[in-house]
Structures are given as structure tokens and as C-alpha cells.
MMTF fields as JSON, N, C-alpha, C and O atoms, coordinates in Angstrom:
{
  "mmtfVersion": "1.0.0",
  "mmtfProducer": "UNKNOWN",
  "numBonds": 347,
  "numAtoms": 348,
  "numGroups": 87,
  "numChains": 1,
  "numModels": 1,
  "chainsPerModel": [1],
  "groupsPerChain": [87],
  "chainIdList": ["A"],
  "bondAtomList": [4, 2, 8, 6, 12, 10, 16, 14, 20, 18, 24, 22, 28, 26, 32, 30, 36, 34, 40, 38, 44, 42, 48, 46, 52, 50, 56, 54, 60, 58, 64, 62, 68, 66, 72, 70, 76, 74, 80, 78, 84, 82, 88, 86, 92, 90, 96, 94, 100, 98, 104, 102, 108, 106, 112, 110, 116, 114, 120, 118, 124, 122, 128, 126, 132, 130, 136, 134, 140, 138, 144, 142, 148, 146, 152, 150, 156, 154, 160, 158, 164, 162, 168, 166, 172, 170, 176, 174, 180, 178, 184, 182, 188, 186, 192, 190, 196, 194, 200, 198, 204, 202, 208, 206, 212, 210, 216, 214, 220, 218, 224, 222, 228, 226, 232, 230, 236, 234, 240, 238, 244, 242, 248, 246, 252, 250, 256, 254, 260, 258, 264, 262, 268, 266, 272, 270, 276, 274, 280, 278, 284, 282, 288, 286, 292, 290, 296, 294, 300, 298, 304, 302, 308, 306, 312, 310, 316, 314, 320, 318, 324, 322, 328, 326, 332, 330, 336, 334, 340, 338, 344, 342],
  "bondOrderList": [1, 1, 1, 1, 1, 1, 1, 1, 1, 1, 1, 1, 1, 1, 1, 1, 1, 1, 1, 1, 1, 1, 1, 1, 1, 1, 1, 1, 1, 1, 1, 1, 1, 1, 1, 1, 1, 1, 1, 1, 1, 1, 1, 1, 1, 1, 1, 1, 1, 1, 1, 1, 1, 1, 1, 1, 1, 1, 1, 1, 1, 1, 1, 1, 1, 1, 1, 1, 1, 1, 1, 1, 1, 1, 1, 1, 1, 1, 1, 1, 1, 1, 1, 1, 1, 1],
  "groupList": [{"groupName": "UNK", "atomNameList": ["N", "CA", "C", "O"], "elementList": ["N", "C", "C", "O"], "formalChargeList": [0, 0, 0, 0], "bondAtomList": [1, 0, 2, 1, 3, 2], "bondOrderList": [1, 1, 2], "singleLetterCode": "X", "chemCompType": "L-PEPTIDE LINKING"}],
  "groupTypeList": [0, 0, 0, 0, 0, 0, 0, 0, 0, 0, 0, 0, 0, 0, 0, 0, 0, 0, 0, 0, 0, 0, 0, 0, 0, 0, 0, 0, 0, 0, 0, 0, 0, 0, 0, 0, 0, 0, 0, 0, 0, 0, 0, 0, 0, 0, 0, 0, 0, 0, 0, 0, 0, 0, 0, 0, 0, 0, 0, 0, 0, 0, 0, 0, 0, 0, 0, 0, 0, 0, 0, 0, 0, 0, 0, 0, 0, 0, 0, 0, 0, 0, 0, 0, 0, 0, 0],
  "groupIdList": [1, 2, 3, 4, 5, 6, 7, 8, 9, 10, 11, 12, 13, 14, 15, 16, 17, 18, 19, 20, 21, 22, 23, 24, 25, 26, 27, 28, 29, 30, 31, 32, 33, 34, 35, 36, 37, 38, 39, 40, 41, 42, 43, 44, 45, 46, 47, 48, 49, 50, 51, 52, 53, 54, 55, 56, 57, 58, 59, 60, 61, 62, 63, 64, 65, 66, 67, 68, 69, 70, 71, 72, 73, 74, 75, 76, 77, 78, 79, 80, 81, 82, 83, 84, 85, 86, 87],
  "secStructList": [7, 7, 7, 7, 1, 2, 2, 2, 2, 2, 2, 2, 6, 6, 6, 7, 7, 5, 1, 1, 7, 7, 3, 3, 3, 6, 6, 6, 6, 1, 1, 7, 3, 3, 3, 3, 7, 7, 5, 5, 1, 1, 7, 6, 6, 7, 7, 2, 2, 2, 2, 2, 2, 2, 2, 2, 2, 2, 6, 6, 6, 6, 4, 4, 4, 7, 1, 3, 3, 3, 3, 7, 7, 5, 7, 2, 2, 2, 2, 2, 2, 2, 2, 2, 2, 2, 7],
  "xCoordList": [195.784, 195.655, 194.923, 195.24, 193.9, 193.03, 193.559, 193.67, 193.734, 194.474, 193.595, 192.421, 194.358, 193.946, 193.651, 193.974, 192.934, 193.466, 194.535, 194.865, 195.877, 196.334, 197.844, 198.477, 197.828, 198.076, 198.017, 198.834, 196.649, 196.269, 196.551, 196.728, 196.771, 197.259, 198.655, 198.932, 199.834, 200.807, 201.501, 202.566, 200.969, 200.714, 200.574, 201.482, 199.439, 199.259, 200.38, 200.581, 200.737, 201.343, 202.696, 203.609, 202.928, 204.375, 204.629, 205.715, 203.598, 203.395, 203.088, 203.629, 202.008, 201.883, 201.973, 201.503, 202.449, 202.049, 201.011, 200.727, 200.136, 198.576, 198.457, 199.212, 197.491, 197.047, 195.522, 195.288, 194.85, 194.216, 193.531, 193.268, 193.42, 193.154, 191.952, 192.092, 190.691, 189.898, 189.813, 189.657, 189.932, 189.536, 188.931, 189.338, 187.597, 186.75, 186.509, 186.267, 186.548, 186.244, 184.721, 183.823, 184.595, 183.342, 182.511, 181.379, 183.394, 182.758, 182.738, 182.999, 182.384, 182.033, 182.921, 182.566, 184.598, 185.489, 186.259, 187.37, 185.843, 186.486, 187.789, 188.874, 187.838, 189.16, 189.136, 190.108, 187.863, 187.51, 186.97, 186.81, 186.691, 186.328, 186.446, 186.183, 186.762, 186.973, 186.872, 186.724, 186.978, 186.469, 187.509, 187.409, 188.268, 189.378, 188.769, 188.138, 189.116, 188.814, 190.584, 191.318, 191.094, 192.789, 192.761, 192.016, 193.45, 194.038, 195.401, 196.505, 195.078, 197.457, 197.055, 196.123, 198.295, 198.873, 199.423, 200.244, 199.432, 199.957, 198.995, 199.28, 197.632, 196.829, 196.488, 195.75, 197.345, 196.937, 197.341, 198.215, 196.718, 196.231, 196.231, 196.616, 195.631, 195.673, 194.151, 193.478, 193.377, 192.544, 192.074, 192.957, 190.437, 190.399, 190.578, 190.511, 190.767, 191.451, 192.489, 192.632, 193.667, 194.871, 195.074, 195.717, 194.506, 194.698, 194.406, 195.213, 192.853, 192.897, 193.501, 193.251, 194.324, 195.844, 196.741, 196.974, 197.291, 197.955, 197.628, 198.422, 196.86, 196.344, 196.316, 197.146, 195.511, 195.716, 196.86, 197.008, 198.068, 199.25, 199.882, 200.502, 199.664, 200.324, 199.987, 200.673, 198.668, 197.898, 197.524, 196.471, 198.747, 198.392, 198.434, 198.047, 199.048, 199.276, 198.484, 198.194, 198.034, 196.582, 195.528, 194.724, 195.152, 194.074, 193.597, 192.44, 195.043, 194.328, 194.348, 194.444, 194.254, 193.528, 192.25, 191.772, 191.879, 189.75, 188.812, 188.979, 187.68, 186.623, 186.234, 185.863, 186.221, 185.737, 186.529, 186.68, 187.071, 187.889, 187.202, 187.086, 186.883, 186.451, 187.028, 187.373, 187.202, 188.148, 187.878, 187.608, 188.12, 187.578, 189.292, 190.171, 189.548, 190.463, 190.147, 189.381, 191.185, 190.786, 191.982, 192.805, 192.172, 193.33, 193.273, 192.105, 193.979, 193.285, 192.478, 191.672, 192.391, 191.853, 190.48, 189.393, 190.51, 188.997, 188.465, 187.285, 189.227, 188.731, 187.809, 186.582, 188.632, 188.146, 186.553, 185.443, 187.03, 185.312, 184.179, 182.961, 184.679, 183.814, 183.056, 181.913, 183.935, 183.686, 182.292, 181.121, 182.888, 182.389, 180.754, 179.817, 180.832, 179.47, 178.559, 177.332, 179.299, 179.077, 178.155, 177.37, 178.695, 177.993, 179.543, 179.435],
  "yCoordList": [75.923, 76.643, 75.757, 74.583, 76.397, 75.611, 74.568, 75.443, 73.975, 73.724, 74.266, 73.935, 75.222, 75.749, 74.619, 73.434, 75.281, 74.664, 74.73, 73.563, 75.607, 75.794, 74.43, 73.702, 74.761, 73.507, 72.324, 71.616, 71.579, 70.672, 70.545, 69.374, 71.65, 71.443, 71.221, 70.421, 72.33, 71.721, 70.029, 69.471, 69.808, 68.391, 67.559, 66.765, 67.668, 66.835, 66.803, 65.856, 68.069, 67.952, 67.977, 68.08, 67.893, 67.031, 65.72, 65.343, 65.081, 63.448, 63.184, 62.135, 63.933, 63.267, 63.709, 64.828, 63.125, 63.724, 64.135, 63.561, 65.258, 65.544, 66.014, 66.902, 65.431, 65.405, 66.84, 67.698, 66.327, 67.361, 66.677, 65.545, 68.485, 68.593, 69.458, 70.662, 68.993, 69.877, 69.868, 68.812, 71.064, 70.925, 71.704, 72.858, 71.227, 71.72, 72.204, 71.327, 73.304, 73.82, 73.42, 74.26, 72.352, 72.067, 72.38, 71.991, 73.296, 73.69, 75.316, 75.816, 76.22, 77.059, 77.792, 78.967, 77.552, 78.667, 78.483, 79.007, 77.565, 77.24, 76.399, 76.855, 75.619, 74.919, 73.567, 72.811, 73.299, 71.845, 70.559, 69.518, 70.987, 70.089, 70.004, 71.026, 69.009, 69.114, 67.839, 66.727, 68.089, 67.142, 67.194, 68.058, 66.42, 66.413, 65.252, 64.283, 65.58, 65.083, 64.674, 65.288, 63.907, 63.593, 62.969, 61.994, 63.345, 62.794, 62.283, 62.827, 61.331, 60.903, 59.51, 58.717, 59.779, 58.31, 57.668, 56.852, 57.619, 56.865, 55.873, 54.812, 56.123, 55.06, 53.889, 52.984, 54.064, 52.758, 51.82, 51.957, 50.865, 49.268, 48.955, 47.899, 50.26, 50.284, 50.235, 50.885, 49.584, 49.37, 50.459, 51.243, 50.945, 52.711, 52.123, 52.953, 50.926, 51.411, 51.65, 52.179, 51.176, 51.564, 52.558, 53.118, 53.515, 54.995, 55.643, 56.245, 55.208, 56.195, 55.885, 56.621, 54.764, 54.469, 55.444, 56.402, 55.36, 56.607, 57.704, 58.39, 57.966, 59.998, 59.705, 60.333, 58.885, 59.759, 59.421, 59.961, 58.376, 58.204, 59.816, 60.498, 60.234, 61.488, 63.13, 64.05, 62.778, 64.064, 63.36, 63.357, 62.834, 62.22, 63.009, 62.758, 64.135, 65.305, 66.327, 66.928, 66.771, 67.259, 66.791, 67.578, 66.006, 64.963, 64.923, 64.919, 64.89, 64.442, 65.99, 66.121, 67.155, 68.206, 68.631, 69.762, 67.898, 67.884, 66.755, 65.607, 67.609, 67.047, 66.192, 65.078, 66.395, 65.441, 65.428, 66.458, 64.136, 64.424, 63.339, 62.192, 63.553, 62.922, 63.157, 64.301, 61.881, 61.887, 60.616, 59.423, 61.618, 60.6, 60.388, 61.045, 59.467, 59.185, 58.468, 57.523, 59.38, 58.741, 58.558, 59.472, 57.72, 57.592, 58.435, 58.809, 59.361, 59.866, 59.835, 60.758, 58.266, 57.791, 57.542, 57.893, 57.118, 57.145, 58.615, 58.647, 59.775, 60.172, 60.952, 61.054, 61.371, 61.324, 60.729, 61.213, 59.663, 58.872, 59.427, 59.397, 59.819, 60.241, 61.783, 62.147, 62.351, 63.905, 63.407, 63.682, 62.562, 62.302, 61.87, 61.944, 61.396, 60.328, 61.833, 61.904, 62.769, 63.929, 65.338, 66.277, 64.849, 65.921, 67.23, 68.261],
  "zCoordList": [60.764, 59.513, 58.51, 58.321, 57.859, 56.811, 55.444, 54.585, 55.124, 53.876, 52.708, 52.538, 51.843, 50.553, 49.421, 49.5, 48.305, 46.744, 46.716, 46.502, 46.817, 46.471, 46.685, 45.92, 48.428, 48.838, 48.722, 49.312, 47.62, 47.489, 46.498, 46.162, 45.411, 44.274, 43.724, 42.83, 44.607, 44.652, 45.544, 45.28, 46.076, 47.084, 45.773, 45.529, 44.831, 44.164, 42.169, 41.408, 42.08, 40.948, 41.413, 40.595, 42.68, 42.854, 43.422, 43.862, 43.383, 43.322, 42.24, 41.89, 40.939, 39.791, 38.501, 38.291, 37.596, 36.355, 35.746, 34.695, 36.229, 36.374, 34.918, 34.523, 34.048, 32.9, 32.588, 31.737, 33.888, 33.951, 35.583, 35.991, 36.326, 37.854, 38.156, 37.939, 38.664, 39.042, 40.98, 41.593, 41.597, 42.878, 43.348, 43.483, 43.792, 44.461, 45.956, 46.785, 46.294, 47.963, 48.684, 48.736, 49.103, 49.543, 50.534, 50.822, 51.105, 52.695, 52.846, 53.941, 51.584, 51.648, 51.744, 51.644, 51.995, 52.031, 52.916, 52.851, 54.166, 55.401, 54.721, 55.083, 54.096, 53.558, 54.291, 54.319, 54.929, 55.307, 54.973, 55.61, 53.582, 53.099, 51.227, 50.594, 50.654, 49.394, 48.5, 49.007, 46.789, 46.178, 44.895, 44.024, 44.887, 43.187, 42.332, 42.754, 40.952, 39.967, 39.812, 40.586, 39.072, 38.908, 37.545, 37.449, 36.42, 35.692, 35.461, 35.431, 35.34, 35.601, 34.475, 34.339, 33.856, 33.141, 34.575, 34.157, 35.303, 36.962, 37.063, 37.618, 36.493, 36.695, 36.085, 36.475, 34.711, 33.924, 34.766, 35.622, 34.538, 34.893, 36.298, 36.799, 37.064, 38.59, 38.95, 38.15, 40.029, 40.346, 40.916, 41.266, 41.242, 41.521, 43.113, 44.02, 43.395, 44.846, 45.337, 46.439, 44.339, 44.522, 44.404, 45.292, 42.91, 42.405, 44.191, 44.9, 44.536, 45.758, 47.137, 48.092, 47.261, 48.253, 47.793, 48.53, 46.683, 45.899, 46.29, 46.933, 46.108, 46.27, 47.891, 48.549, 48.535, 50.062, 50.705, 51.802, 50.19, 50.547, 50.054, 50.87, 48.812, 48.541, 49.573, 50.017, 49.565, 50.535, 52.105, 52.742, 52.374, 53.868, 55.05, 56.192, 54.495, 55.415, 55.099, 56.134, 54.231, 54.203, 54.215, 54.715, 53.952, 54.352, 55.901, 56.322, 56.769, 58.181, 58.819, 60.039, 57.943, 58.336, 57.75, 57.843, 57.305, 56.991, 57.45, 57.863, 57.19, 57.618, 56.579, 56.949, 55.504, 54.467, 53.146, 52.489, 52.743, 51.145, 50.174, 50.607, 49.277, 48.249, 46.885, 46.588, 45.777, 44.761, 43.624, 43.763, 42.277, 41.382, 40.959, 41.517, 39.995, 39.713, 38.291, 38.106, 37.026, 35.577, 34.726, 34.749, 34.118, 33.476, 32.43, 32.54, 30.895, 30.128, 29.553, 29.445, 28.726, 27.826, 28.847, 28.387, 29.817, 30.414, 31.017, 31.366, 31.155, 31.424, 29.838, 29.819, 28.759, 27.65, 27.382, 27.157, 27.514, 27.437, 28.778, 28.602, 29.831, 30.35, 30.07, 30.345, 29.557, 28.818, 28.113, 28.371, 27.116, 25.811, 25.993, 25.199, 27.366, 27.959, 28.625, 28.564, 29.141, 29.857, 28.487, 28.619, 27.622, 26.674, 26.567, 25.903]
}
């Protein structure tokens, strides 16, 4: 069975205090492939490689049902500044 957004979304706002969540379906609908954006206060003073040990420790069980996962990871205050840099 494919893993949804939906799946991925509850997976992820019951591991984190999600500030703000974007997830993307990358494979056209099949549910094989995907791309999150994550906001969490979880990340202050964490290195973005730990943040993403974190997330695929959390989605370890959806994860090893795709073909491809990709993931940004922002604390608020950075992700703020990235808006801000974004227009």
C-alpha cells in the first residue's frame, strides 16, 4: 500500500511540535516519492544532520516504503528569514 500525505503527516505531527508543514507528492500520485519542508522548535541548536536523523528516525517506517524522500528542516526563526529572503 502506497504511503499518503496524509500518513506522512500524521507520522510527523506526532513526533513533533510542527510549527509549520509543507508535503509534497513527488511522483505524480503514486505515493512514491516525496519532499517535506518541517518547522519545529525541536531544532534549535541541532545540526541539519541531526534534525534529518530525527525526521527519518521518526518516518522510519514510511520511509523504507519509497523510492525517494527528501527534506528541509527550519527552526522558526530561520525559517522566517528564509520567507523573508524568498520574497
Amino acid at each position: 500500500m502506497p504511503v499518503t500525505v496524509e500518513d506522512l503527516e500524521r507520522a510527523i505531527r506526532a513526533a513533533f511540535p510542527v510549527s509549520h508543514l509543507d508535503i509534497e507528492d513527488q511522483s505524480s500520485g503514486c505515493g512514491s516519492s516525496y519532499a517535506i519542508l518541517l518547522v519545529s522548535e525541536v531544532f534549535e541548536g541541532k545540526t541539519t544532520l541531526a534534525r534529518h536523523r530525527l525526521i527519518n528516525q521518526a518516518l522510519k517506517q514510511e520511509i523504507s516504503q519509497l523510492h525517494a524522500f527528501s527534506q528541509k528542516s527550519f527552526t522558526p526563526a530561520q525559517y522566517a528569514a528564509h520567507q523573508a529572503k524568498s520574497g
